[in-house]
C-alpha positions in Angstrom: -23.9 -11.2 22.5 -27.7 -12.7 22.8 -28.8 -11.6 19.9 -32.6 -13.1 20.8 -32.6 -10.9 24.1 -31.6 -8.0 21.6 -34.1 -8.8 19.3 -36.7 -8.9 21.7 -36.2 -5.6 23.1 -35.7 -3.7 20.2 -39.5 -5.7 18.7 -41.1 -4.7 21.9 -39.7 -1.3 21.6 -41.0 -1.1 18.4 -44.2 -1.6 19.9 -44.0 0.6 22.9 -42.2 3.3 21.2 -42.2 6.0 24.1 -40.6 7.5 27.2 -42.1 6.0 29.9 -41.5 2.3 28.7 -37.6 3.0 27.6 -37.1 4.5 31.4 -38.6 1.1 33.2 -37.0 -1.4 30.5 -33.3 1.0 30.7 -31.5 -1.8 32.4 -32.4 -4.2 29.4 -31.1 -1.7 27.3 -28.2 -1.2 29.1 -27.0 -4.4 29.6 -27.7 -5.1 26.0 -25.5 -1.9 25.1 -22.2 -3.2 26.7 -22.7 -6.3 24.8 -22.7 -4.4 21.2 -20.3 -2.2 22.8 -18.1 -5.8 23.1 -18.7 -7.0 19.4 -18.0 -3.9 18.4 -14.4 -3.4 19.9 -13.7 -7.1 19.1 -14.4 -6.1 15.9 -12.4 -3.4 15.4 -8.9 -5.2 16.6 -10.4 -7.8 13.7 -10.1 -5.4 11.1 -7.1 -3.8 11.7 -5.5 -7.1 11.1 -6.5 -6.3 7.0 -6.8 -3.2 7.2 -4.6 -1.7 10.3 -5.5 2.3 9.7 -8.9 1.2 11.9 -6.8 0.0 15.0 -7.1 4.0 16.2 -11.1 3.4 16.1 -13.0 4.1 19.2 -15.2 1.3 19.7 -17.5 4.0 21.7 -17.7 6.9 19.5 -18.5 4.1 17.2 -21.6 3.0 18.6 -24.7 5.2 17.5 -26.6 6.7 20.1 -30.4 5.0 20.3 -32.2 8.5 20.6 -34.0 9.5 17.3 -33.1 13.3 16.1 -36.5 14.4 15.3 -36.0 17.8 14.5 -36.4 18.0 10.8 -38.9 14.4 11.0 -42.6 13.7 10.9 -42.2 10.5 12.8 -41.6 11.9 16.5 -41.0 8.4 18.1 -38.0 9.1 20.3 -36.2 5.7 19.8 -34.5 3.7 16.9 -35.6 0.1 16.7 -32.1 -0.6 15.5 -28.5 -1.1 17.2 -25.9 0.4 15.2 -22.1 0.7 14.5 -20.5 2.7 11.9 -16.6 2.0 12.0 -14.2 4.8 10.2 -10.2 5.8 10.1 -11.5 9.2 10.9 -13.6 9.3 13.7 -16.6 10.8 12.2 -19.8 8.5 11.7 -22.6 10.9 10.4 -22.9 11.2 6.9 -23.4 14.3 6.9 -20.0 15.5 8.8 -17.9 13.8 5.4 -15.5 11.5 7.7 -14.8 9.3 4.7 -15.8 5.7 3.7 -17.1 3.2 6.6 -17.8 -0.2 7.8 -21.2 0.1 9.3 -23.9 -2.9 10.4 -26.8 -2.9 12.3 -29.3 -5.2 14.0 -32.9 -4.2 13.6 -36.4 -5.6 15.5 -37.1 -8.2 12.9 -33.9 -10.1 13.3 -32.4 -8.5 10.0 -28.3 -8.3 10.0 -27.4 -5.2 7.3 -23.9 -5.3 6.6 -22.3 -2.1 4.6 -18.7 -0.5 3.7 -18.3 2.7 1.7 -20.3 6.0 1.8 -24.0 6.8 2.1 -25.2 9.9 1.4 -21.9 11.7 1.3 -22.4 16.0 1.6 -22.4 17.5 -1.6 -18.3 18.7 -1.6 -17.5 14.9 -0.6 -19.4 13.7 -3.2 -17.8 16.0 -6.1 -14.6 15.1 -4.9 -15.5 11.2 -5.2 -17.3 11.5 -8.6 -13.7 13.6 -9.6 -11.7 10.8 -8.3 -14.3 8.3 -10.4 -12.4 10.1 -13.6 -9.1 10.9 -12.1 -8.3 7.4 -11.4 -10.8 5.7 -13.9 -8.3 2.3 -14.4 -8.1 2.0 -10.5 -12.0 2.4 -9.8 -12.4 -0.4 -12.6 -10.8 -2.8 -10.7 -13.2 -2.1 -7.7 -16.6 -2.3 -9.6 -15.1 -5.8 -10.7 -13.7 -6.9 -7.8 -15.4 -10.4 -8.0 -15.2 -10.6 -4.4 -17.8 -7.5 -4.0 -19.7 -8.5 -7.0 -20.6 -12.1 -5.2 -20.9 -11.2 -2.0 -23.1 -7.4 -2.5 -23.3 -7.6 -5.9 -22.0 -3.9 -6.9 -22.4 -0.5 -5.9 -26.3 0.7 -4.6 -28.0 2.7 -6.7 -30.6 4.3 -4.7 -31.4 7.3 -5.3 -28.9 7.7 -9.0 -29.4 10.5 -11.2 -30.9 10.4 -14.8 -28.5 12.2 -16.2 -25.2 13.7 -15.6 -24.4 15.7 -12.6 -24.0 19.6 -13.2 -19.9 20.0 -14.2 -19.6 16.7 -15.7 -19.6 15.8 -19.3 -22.0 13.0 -20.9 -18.4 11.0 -22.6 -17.1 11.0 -18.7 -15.1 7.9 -17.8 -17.8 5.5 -15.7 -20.7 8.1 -16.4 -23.3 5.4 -14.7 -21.2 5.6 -11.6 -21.1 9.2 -11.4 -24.7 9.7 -11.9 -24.2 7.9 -8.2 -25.3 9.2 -4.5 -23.9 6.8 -2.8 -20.5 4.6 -3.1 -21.9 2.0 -1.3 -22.0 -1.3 -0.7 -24.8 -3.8 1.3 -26.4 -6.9 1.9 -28.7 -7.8 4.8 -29.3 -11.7 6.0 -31.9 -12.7 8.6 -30.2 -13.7 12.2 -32.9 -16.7 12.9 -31.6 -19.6 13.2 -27.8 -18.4 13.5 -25.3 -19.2 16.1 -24.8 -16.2 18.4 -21.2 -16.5 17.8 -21.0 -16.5 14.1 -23.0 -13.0 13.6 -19.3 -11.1 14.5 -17.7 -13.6 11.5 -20.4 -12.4 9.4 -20.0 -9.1 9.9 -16.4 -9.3 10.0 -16.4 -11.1 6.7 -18.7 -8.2 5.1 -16.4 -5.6 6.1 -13.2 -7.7 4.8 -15.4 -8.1 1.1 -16.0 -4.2 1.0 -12.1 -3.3 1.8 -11.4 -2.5 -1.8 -14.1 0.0 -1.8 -13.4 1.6 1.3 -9.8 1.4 0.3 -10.5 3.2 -3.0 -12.4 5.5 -1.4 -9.8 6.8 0.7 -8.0 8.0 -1.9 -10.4 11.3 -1.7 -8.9 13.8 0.6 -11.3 14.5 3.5 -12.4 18.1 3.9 -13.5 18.4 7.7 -15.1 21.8 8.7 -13.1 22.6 12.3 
């Protein structure tokens, strides 16, 4: 895709963060749609070839829409200054909803490539059920926090937002206790896309998602509960 056209767009959106410029620039924006909308599905038949459970992905349902919700947020500008994916077995993309562990990336205004495989902000009942896993399956989760391939290329787990201490139910000897005190089962890196060859971003991002497969493997192990 032209990632400098995208760029563009999404800096001067940034910028002119309202209605009335989205409406007249709506072609730009559409035309640079179908192009993530083409990385995005090449992507996906990429993956599946390490990890076939994502060949039932859909490419559109992965996309994220570019309207902001701004129901619950201070910031009312009604546009994200980002293109996003957010690529799962499940079908289910919002953290919130507990679809399970995910390849996600996104392009944002300053040229910034974030690359990310696991779970963010899982619901509270998905998050139990990971930190019970943690415990249940202590050995296997120790070979995924020393995978050396994550631990070169993200350098572990995120902890942003990790507790101080122990999470109500769970005892202070618990098998990985730093882990559990964990919010997230995450993993990320960003890279700046000046200077790169168009063609190499979907190799990047590719390669990312190949480096978090243990995690998002692992992950999987924890039975989804979807509300119907």
């Amino acid at each position: 895709m032209h990632i400098r056209d995208l760029t563009q767009f999404l800096a001067e959106l940034s910028e002119n963060n309202n209605r009335a410029w989205f409406v007249m620039n709506k072609p730009r924006y559409d035309i640079l749609r179908a192009e993530f909308l083409e990385l995005v599905t090449q992507l996906i038949a990429d993956i599946s070839k390490f990890d076939p459970i994502m060949a039932g992905c859909n490419p559109k349902k992965a996309l994220f829409r570019i309207n902001r919700d701004m129901r619950f947020s201070h910031d009312k500008s009604p546009y994200k200054t980002h293109f996003s994916a957010s690529l799962t077995a499940s079908g289910l993309k919002k953290p919130s909803s507990g679809g399970g562990p995910a390849y996600y990336f996104h392009i944002d205004a300053d040229g910034q490539l974030l690359i990310a495989g696991g779970e963010y902000m899982p619901p509270s009942d998905r998050l139990r059920a990971i930190r019970q896993r943690v415990i249940e399956d202590a050995a296997g989760f120790s070979k995924v926090i020393r995978n050396k391939t994550i631990k070169d290329n993200y350098g572990g787990l995120q902890e942003e937002g990790k507790l101080t201490r122990p999470p109500k139910g769970f005892d202070a000897d618990s098998p990985h206790l730093e882990y559990i005190k964990l919010k997230n089962f995450i993993v990320w890196k960003e890279s700046s896309l000046k200077k790169k060859i168009p063609a190499d971003i979907g190799k990047e991002v590719l390669a990312g998602f190949k480096d978090a497969y243990p995690l998002v493997s692992w992950l999987r192990q924890v039975p989804l509960i979807i509300a119907e």
